[in-house]
N, C-alpha and C positions, 0 to 999 in steps of 0.2 A: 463280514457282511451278513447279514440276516435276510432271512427270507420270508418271516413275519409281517402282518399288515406294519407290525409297530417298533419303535426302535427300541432294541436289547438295551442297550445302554440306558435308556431314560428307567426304564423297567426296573435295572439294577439301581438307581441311583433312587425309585421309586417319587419318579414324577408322571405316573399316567393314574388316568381315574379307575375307580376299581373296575370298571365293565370293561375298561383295555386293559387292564391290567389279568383280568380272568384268563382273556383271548390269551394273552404272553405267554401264560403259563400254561395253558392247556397243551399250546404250540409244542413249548419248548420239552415238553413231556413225550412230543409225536416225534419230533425235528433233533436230530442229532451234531448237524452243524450250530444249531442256534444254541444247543446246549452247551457245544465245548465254548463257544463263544463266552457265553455266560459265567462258565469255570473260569477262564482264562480273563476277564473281569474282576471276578472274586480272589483270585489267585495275584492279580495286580497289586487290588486294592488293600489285601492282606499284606502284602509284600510293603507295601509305603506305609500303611500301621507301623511297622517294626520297629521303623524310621525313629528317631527321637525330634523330637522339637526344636529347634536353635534359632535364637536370634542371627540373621544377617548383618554381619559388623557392617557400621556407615565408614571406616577406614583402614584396611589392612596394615598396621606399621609395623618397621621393618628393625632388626637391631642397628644394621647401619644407616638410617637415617641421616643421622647427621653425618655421614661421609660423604654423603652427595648434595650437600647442600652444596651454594656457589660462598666464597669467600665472600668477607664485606665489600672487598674493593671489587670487583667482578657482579657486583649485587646494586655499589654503586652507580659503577659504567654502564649496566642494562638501563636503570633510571633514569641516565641522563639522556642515552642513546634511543632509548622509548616516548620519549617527550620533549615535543616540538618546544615548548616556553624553554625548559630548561636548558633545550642546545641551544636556542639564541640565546640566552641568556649568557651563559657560558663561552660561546661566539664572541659577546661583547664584551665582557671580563679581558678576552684575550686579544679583542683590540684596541683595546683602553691603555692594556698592561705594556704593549707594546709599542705605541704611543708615548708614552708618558716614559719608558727606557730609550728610545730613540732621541724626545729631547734632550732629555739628562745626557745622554752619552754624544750627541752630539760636540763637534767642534767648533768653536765661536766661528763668526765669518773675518778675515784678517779685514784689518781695516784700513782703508782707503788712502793709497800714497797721494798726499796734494803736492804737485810741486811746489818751488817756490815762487809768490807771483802772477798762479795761475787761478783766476776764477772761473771756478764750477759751474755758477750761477749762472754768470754770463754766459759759457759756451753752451748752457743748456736753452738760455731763452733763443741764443741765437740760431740755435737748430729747430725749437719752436717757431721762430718767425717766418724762417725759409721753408718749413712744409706747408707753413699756412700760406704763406704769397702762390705757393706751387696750387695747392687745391683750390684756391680762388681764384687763378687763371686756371685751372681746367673747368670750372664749372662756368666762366665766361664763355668758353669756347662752349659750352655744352647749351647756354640761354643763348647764343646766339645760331647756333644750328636749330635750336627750335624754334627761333623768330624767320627764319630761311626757309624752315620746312612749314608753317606757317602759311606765309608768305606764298609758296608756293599752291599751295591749297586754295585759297582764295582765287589762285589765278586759275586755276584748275578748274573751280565752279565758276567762273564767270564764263568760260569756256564753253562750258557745257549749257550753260541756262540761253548761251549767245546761238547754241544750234539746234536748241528744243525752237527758239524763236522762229530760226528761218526755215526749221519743220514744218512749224506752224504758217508760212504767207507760203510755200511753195507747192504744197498737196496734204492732202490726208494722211494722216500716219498709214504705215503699210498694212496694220491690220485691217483697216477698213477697204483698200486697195486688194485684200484678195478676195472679200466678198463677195 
């Protein structure tokens, strides 16, 4: 810490104008803290002179480098397991693969005992026939519930239009009845 108007350090490094630069020195002539300061400066600065020059290597390598590399196949797996395209990709590969070993390996289907005598054909239309007579009598039943419920609706409105009328020859609707 200095106790000059001005900073030691700048003095040392010799960035003040000569008229501060006077003051510094006159100071540090008087001032015994400012002084050691100033040694203890030069004494730094001397000290990192000493020092030699080196370039900062851009990569420290090592002899065992190559022991800590990842093998191929572990260098592979990182690849695939780091990249979304190439696990679907590979996804698909392996359901394709599997696919295509499952037909292969599959079993024919055994084929179909006919007895003798008996047509197929026939007892297939005739199970076709009887579902279809079955769902056109339920949808009979179904157009006729709705010509019923219909029906009743109609009667329903007439009903009502028959007692809006004799609302109308008997009195005033009620709201005007509590005015």
């Amino acid at each position: 810490m200095s106790c000059s108007p001005f900073d030691i350090l700048d003095y040392h490094f010799q960035e003040l104008a000569d008229p501060q630069r006077l003051l510094v020195e006159s100071h540090v002539k008087t001032c015994q803290l400012c002084r050691e300061e100033l040694a203890q400066l030069q004494l730094t600065e001397s000290a990192l002179f000493t020092l030699r020059e080196e370039e900062i290597p851009q990569r420290i390598a090592f002899v065992s480098d190559p022991v800590f590399e990842p093998s191929p196949l572990r260098r592979f797996f990182s690849d695939v397991w780091g990249s979304a395209a190439r696990l679907g990709f590979a996804s698909a590969a392996m359901l394709s693969t599997a696919l295509v070993v499952f037909s292969l390996t599959r079993p024919a289907p055994a084929p179909v005992q006919v007895a003798n005598g008996v047509d197929l054909q026939a007892i297939v239309d005739a199970a076709v026939s009887k579902k279809t007579q079955s769902l056109v009598a339920d949808l009979d039943k179904a157009r006729q519930s709705l010509l019923f419920a219909a029906e009743e609706m109609e009667a329903a409105q007439k009903r009502s239009g028959s007692q809006r009328v004799m609302l109308g020859m008997y009195g005033p609707p009620r709201e005007e009845m509590s005015r």
